[in-house]
TORKOL-4160 file (C-alpha; in steps of 0.2 Angstrom, whole numbers, padded with zeros to 4 digits, m for minus):
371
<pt num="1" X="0506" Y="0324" Z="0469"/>
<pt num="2" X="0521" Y="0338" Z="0469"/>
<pt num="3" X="0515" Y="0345" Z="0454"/>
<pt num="4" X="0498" Y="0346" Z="0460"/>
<pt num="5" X="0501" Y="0355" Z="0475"/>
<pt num="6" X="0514" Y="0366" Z="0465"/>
<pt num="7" X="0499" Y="0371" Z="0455"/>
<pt num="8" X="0490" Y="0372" Z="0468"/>
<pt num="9" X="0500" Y="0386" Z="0478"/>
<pt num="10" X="0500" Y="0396" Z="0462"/>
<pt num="11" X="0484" Y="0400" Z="0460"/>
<pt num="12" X="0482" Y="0408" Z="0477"/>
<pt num="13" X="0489" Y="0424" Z="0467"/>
<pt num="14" X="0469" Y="0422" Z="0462"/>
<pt num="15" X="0458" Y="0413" Z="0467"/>
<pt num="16" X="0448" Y="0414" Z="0449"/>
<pt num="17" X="0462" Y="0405" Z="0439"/>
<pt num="18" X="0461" Y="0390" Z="0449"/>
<pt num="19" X="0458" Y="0381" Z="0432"/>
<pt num="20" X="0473" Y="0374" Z="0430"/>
<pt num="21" X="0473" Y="0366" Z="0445"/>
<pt num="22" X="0456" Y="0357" Z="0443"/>
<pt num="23" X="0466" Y="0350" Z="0425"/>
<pt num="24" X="0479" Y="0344" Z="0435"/>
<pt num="25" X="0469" Y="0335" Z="0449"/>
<pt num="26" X="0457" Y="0329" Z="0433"/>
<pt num="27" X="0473" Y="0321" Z="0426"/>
<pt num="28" X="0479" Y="0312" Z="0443"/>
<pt num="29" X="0459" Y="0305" Z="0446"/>
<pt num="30" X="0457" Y="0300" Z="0428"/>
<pt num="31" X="0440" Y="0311" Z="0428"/>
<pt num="32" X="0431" Y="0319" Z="0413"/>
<pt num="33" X="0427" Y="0336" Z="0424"/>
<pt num="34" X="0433" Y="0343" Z="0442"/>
<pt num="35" X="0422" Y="0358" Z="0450"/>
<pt num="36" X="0429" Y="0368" Z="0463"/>
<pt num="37" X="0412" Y="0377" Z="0472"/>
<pt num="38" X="0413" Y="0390" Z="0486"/>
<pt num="39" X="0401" Y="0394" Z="0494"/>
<pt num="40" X="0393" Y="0408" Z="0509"/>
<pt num="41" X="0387" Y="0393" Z="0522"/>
<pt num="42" X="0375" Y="0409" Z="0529"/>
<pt num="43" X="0367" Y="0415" Z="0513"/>
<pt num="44" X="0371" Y="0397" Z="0505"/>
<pt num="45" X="0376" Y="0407" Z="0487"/>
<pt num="46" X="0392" Y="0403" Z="0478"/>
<pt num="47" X="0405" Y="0415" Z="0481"/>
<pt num="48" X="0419" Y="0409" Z="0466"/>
<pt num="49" X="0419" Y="0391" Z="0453"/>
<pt num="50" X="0434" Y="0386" Z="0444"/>
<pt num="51" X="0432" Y="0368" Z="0433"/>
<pt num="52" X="0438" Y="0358" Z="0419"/>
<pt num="53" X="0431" Y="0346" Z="0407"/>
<pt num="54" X="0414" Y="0356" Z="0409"/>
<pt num="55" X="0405" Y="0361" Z="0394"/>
<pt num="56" X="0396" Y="0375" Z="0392"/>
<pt num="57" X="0377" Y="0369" Z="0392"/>
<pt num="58" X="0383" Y="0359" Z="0408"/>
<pt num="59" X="0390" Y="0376" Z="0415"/>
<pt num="60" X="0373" Y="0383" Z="0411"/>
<pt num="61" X="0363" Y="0369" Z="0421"/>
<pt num="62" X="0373" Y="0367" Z="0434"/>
<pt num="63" X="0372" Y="0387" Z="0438"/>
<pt num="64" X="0351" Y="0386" Z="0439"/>
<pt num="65" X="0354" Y="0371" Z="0454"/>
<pt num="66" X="0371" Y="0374" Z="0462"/>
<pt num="67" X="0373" Y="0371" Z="0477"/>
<pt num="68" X="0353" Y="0371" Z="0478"/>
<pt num="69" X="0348" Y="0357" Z="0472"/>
<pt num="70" X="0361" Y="0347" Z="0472"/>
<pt num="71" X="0361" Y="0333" Z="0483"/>
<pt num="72" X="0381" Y="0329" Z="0480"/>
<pt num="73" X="0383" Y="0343" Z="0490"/>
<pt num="74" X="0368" Y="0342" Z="0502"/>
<pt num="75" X="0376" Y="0325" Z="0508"/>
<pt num="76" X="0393" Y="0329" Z="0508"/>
<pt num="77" X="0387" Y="0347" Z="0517"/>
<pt num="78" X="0379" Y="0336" Z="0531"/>
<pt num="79" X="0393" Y="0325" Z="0533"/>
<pt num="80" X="0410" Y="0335" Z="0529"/>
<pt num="81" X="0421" Y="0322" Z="0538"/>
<pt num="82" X="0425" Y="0311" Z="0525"/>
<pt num="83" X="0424" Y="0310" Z="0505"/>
<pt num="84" X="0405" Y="0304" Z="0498"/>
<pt num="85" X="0407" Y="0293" Z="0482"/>
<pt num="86" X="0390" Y="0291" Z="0472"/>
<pt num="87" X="0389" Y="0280" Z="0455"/>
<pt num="88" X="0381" Y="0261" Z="0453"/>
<pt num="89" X="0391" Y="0257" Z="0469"/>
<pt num="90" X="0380" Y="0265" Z="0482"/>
<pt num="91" X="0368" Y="0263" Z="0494"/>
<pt num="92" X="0352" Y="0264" Z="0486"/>
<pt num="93" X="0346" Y="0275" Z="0496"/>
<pt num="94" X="0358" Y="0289" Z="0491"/>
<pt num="95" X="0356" Y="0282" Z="0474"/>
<pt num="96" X="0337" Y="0287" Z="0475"/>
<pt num="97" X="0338" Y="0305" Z="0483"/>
<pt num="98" X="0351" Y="0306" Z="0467"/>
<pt num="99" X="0343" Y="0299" Z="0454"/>
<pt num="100" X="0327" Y="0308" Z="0459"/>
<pt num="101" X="0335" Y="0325" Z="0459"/>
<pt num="102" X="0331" Y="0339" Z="0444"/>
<pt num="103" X="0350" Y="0342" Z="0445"/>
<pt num="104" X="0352" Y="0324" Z="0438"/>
<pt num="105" X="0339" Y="0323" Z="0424"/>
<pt num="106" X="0345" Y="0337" Z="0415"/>
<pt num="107" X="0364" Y="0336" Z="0416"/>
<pt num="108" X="0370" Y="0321" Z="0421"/>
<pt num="109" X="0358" Y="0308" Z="0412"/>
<pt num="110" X="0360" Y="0317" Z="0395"/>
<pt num="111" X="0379" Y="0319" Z="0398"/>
<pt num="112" X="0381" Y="0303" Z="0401"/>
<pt num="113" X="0390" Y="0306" Z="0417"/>
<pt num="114" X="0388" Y="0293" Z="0432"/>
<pt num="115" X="0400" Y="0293" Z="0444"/>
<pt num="116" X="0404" Y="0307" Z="0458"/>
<pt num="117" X="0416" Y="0310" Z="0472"/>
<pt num="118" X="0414" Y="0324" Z="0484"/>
<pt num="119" X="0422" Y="0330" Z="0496"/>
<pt num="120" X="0416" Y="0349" Z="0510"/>
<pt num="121" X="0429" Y="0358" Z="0517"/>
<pt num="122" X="0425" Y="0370" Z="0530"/>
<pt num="123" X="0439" Y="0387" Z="0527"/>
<pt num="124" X="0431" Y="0398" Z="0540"/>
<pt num="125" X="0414" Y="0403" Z="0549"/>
<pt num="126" X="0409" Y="0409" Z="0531"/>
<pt num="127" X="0416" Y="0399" Z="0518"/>
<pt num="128" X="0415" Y="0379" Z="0512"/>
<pt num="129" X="0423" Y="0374" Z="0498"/>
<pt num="130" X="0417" Y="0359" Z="0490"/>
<pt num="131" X="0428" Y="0346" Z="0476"/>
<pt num="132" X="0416" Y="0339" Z="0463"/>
<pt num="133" X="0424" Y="0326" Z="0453"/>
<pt num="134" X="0415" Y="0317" Z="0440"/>
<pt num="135" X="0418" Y="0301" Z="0430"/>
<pt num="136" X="0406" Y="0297" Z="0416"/>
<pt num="137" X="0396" Y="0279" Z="0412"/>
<pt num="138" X="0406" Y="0264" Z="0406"/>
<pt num="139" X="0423" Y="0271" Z="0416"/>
<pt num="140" X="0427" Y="0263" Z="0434"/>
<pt num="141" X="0419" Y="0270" Z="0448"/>
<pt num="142" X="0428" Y="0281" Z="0463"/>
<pt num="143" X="0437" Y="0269" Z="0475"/>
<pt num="144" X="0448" Y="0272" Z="0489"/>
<pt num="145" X="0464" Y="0276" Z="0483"/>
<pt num="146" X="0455" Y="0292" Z="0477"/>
<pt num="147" X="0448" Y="0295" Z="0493"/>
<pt num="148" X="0464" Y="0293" Z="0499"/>
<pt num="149" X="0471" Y="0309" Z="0487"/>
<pt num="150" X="0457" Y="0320" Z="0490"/>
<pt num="151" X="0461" Y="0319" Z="0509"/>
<pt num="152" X="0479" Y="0323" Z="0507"/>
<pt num="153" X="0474" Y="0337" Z="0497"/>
<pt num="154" X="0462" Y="0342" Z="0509"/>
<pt num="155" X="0471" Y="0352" Z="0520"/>
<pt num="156" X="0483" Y="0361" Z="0507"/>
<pt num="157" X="0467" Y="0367" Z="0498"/>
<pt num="158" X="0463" Y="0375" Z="0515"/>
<pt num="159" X="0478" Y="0383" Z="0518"/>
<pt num="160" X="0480" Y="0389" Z="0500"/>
<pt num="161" X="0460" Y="0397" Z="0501"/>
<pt num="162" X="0467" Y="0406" Z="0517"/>
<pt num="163" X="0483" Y="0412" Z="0511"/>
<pt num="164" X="0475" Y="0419" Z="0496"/>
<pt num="165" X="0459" Y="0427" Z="0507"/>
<pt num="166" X="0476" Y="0437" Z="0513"/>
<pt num="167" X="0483" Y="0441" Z="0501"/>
<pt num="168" X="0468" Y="0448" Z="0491"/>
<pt num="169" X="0465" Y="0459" Z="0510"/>
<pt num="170" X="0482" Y="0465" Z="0508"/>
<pt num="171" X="0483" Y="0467" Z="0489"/>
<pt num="172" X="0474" Y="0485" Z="0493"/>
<pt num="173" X="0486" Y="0491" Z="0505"/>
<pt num="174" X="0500" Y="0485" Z="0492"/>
<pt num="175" X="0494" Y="0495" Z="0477"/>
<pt num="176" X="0491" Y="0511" Z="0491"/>
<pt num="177" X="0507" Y="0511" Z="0499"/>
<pt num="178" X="0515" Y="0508" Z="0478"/>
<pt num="179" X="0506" Y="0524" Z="0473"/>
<pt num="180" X="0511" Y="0535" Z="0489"/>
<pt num="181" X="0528" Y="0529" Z="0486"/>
<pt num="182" X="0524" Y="0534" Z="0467"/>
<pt num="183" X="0524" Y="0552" Z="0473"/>
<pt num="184" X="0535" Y="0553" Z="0487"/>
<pt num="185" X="0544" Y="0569" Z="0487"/>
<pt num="186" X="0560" Y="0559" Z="0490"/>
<pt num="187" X="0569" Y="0545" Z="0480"/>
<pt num="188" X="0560" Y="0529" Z="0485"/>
<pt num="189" X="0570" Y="0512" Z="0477"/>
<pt num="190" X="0566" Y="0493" Z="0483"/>
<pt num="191" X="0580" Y="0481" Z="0478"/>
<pt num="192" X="0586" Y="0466" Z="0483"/>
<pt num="193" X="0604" Y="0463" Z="0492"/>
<pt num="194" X="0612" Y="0458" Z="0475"/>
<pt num="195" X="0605" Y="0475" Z="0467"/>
<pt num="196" X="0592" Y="0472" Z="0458"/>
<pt num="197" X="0578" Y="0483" Z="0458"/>
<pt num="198" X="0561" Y="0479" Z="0459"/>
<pt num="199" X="0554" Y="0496" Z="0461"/>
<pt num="200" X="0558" Y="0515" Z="0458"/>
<pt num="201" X="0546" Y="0531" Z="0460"/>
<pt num="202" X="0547" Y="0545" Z="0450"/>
<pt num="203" X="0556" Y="0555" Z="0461"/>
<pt num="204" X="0572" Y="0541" Z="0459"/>
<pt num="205" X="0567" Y="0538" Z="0441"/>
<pt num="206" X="0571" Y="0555" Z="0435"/>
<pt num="207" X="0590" Y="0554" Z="0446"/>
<pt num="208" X="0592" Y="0538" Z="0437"/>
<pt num="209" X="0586" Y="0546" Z="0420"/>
<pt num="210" X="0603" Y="0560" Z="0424"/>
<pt num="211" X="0616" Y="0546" Z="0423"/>
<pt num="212" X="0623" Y="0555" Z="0436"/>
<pt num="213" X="0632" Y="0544" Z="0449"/>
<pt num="214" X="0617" Y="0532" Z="0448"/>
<pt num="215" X="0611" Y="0520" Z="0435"/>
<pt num="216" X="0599" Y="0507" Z="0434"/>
<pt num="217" X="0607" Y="0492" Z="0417"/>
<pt num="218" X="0596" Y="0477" Z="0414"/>
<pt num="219" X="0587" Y="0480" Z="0434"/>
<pt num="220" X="0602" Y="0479" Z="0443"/>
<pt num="221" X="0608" Y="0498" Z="0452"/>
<pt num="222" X="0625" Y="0503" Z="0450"/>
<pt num="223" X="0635" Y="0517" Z="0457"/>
<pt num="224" X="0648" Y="0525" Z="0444"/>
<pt num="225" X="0661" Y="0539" Z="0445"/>
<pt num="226" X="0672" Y="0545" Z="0429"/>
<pt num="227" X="0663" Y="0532" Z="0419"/>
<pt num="228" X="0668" Y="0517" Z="0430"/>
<pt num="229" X="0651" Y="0508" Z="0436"/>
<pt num="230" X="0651" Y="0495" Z="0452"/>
<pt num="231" X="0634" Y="0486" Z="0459"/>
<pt num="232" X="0629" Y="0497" Z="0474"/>
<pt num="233" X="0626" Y="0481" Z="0482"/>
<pt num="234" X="0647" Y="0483" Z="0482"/>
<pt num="235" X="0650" Y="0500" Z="0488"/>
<pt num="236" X="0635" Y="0501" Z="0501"/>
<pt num="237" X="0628" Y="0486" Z="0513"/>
<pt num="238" X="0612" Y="0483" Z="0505"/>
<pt num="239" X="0612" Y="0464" Z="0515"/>
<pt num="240" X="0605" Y="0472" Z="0532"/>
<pt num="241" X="0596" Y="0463" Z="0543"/>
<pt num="242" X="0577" Y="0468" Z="0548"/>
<pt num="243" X="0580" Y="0477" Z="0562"/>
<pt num="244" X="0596" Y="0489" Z="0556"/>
<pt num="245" X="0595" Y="0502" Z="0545"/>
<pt num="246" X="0608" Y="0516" Z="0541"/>
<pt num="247" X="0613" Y="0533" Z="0530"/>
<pt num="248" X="0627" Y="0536" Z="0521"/>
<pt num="249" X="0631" Y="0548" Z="0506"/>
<pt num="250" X="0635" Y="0543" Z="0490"/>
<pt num="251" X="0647" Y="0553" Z="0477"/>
<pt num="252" X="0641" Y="0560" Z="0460"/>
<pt num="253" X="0649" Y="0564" Z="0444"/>
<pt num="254" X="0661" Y="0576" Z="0439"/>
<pt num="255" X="0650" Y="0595" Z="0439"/>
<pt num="256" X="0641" Y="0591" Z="0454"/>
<pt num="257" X="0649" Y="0596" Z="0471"/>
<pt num="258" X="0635" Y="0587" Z="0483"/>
<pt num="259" X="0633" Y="0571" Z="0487"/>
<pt num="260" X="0616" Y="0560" Z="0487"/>
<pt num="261" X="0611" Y="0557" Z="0502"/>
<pt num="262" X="0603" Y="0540" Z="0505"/>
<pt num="263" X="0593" Y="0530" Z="0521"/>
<pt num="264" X="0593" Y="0511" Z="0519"/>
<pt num="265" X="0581" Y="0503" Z="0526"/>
<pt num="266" X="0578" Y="0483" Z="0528"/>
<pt num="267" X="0561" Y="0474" Z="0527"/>
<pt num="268" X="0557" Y="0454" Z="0527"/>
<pt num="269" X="0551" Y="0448" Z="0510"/>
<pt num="270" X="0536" Y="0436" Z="0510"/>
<pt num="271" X="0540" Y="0419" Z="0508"/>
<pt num="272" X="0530" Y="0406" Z="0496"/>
<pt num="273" X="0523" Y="0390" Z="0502"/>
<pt num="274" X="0538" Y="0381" Z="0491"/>
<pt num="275" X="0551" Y="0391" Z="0497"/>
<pt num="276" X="0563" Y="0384" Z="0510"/>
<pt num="277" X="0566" Y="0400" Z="0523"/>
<pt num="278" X="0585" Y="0399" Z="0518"/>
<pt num="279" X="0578" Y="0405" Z="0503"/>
<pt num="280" X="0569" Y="0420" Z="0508"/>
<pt num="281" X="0581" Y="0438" Z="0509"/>
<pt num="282" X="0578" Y="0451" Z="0514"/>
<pt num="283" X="0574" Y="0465" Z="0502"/>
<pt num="284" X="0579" Y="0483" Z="0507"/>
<pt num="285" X="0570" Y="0498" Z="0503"/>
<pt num="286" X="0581" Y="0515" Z="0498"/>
<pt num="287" X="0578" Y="0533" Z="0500"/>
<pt num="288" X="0589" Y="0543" Z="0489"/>
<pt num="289" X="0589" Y="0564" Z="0491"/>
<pt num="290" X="0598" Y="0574" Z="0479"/>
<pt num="291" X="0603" Y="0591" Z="0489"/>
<pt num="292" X="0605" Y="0602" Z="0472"/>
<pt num="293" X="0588" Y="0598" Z="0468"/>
<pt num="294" X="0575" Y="0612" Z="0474"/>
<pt num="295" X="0562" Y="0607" Z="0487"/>
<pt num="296" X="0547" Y="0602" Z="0485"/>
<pt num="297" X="0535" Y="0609" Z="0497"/>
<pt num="298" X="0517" Y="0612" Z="0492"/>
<pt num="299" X="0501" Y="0618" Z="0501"/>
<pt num="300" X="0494" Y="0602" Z="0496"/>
<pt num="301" X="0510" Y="0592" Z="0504"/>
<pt num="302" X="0510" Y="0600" Z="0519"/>
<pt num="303" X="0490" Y="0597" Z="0522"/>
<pt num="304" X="0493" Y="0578" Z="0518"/>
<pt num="305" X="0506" Y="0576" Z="0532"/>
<pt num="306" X="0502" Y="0589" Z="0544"/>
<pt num="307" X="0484" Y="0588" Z="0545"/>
<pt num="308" X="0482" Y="0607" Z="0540"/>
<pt num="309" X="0466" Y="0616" Z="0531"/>
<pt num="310" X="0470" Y="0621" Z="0515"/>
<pt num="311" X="0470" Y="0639" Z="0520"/>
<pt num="312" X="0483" Y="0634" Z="0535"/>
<pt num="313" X="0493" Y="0624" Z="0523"/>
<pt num="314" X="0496" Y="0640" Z="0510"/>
<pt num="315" X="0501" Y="0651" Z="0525"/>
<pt num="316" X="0513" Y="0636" Z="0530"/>
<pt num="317" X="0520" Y="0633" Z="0513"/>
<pt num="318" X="0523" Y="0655" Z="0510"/>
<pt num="319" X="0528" Y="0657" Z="0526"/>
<pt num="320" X="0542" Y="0642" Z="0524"/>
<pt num="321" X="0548" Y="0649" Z="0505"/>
<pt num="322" X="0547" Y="0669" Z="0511"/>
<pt num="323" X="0552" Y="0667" Z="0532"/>
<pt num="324" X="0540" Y="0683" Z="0531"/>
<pt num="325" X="0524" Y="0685" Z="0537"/>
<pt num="326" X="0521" Y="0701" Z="0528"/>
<pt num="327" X="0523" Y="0693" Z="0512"/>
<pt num="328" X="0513" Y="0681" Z="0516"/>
<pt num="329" X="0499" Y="0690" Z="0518"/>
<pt num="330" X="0503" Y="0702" Z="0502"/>
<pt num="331" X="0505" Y="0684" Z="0495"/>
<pt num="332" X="0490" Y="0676" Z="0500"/>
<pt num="333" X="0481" Y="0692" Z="0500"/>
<pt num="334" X="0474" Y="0689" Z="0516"/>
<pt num="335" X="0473" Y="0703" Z="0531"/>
<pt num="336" X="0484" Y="0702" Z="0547"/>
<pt num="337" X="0472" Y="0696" Z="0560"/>
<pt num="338" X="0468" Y="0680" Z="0547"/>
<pt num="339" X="0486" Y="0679" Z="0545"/>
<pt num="340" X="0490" Y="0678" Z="0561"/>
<pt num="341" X="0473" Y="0666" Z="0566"/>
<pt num="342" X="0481" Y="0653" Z="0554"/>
<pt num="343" X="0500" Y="0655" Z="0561"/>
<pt num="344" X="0492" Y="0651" Z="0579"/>
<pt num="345" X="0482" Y="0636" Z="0572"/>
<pt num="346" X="0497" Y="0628" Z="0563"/>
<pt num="347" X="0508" Y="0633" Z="0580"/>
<pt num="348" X="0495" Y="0620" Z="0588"/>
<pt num="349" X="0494" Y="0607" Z="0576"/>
<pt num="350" X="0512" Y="0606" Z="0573"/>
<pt num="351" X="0519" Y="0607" Z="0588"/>
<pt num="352" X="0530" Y="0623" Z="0586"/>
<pt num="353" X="0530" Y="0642" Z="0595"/>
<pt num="354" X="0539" Y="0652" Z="0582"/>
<pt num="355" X="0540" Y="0655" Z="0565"/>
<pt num="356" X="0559" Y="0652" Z="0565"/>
<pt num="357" X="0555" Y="0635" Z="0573"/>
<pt num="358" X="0539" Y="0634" Z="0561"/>
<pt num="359" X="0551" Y="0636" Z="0545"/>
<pt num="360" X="0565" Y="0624" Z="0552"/>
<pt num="361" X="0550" Y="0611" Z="0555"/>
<pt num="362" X="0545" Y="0612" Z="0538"/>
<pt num="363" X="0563" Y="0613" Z="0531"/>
<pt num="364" X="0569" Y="0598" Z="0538"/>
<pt num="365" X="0555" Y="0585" Z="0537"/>
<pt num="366" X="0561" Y="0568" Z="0535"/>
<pt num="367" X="0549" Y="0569" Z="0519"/>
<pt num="368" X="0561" Y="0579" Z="0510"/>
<pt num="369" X="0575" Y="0585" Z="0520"/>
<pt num="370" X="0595" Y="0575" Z="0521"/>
<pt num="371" X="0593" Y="0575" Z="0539"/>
C-alpha cells in the first residue's frame, strides 16, 4: 500500500499521467484493467481518464457511453457511500439494469470481462472521480478485502486531486514570476542553504559567465578570490529563516575595485505529501548587483514599473541619463510645453516635485540600484 500511495502523490505533478498509478492499484487487486474517470457533475462530461489493462477498441467503446450509459457509474453516482461490486454475485436486480445496458453488449460480453468494483468520490461542487476496476470471467469475484483497499485509498485520491487542482492553478503564476525574474534588471539567483542553485536569470548568468568572484561548478555557487573558491553557503548566511533577510557585499577579483552588492532573501519551500517537515528548508532567493556595470534603464522599464505612457516613460528615461530637460526635448524632439505636460504627469504618478528628486527616484530604484 506504501508504494501505491507513493505512486499515487506523484502523479499530482499531472493529473494525465495517472497511468501508473492505475498499474499499481491493478497489480495489488489482481485486475485485468483499472479506469480512473472524472467527471463535471453539472454538465455530466468527463474532464480527464487515466487506465490500464484497456485496449484500444475497449477505449473506443467505452468513450461513446461513458459516464452515459453506464450503469456502473449511475449506481455508484446515486449511492457514493460505499464501494458497488457487480459480477455473478449480485443482486439480480442490478445484475438486470447491467446486463441490459448497451455499455455491456459491446464491451464487456465480447471482452469477456465480468466482474466490476466501483467506487464515486466527491472532490468538490464540480468534480467526482470515479474507480472502475474490472476482473474478467473465470477469475474470483471482488470481495471485501477489496472494498476494504479501495476505502483506504479513497481519501488520499481525494487529497492528491486537490493538491494537484493547486498546483496546476499556480503552475501559471510559477512560469510568470520565472520569466519576470528572467529579465530582471538585477541579478536574481535561488539556491538552497548548502549552495546549490536551482535558478539564475540572465542578468546573474552573465556575472557567473566573468569568473569574477562568482562561480557556479556542478550547481553548487562559490565565492573565489586569487583563485581560492569556498561555497557561499560558507562566507554568507544563506540558512535564514522566513522572516529575515539581509545585505551584504561581496569582494571580486583582482582588477575590480567594487564589490557586488547582494540582498538575501528567505522563502519557505513547498513540502511533498512524503516529506516529513524536518525535511523541508528553506530556500533563499539572492539578488546580486554589479556596481561597474552600467544601468539599465529603458523607456520600456520605466513604463512597466511606474505606470507611465510610453511617451511619459522616454521623457523619464532622457531626463534620468541627460538631468536636462533641454536635451530632452532636442532628444525627443518634442516642444517645451509637451515637455513640460509630460514632466508634470510623471511628478504625479511618481510621487516626486522636482527633477532632482525625479532623477534620484529613478536612480536608486530597488530594481536596479545597490541601495
Amino acid at each position: 500500500m506504501e508504494e501505491l500511495l507513493e505512486t499515487l502523490y506523484s502523479g499530482i505533478v499531472n493529473v494525465r499521467d495517472w497511468d501508473l498509478f492505475c498499474k499499481k492499484l491493478s497489480e495489488i487487486l489482481s485486475a485485468d484493467s483499472v479506469i480512473l474517470l472524472s467527471v463535471n457533475r453539472q454538465t455530466n462530461k468527463p474532464q480527464y481518464a487515466a487506465s490500464y489493462g484497456v485496449s484500444k477498441e475497449i477505449q473506443q467503446i467505452l468513450l461513446k457511453f461513458l459516464p452515459y450509459d453506464d450503469p456502473r457509474i449511475n449506481l455508484a453516482k446515486s449511492d457514493p457511500t460505499k464501494p458497488h461490486i457487480f459480477g455473478a454475485n449480485t443482486p439480480i436486480d442490478n445484475n438486470k439494469l447491467f446486463s441490459s445496458s448497451s455499455i455491456y453488449k459491446e464491451a464487456f460480453v465480447p471482452d469477456f470481462i465480468e466482474h466490476h468494483l466501483v467506487q464515486c468520490i466527491s472532490i468538490d461542487r464540480i468534480e467526482e472521480l470515479y474507480i472502475i476496476i474490472c476482473r474478467k470471467s473465470g477469475e474470483d469475484s471482488f470481495k471485501q478485502d477489496d472494498i476494504d483497499i479501495l476505502n483506504e485509498l479513497k481519501s488520499h485520491l481525494s487529497r492528491a486531486v486537490k493538491v494537484q487542482k493547486k498546483h496546476a492553478s499556480n503552475d501559471k503564476y510559477i512560469r510568470a514570476g520565472l520569466n519576470t525574474l528572467k529579465h530582471q534588471p538585477v541579478g536574481s539567483i535561488i539556491a538552497n542553504s548548502e549552495s546549490h542553485v536551482f535558478h539564475l536569470n540572465e542578468y546573474a548568468k552573465s556575472i557567473i559567465d566573468q569568473k569574477d568572484g562568482l562561480l557556479i561548478i556542478n550547481d553548487r555557487i562559490y565565492h573565489g578570490i586569487n583563485k581560492k573558491m569556498t561555497l557561499l553557503s560558507d562566507v554568507i548566511d544563506l540558512t535564514l529563516k522566513s522572516d529575515q533577510e539581509h545585505s551584504t557585499s561581496l569582494a571580486r577579483g583582482e582588477h575590480s575595485t567594487k564589490p557586488y552588492q547582494l540582498c538575501v532573501k528567505p522563502f519557505n519551500a513547498r513540502r511533498s505529501p512524503f516529506q516529513s517537515q524536518h525535511s523541508s528548508e528553506n530556500m533563499v532567493h539572492i539578488f546580486v548587483i554589479d556596481p561597474e556595470r552600467p544601468t539599465i534603464m529603458t523607456a520600456t522599464l520605466l513604463e512597466n514599473v511606474f505606470g507611465l505612457t510610453v511617451s511619459e516613460a522616454r521623457v523619464a528615461s532622457s531626463l534620468a541619463q541627460n538631468c536636462n530637460l533641454k536635451t530632452t526635448q532636442d532628444e525627443l524632439n518634442i516642444s517645451a510645453n509637451t515637455a513640460r505636460t509630460h514632466l508634470k504627469k510623471i511628478f504625479t504618478k511618481m510621487n516626486v516635485t522636482s527633477q532632482v528628486e525625479l532623477v534620484k527616484h529613478i536612480a536608486t530604484s530597488y530594481l536596479w540600484s545597490s541601495d
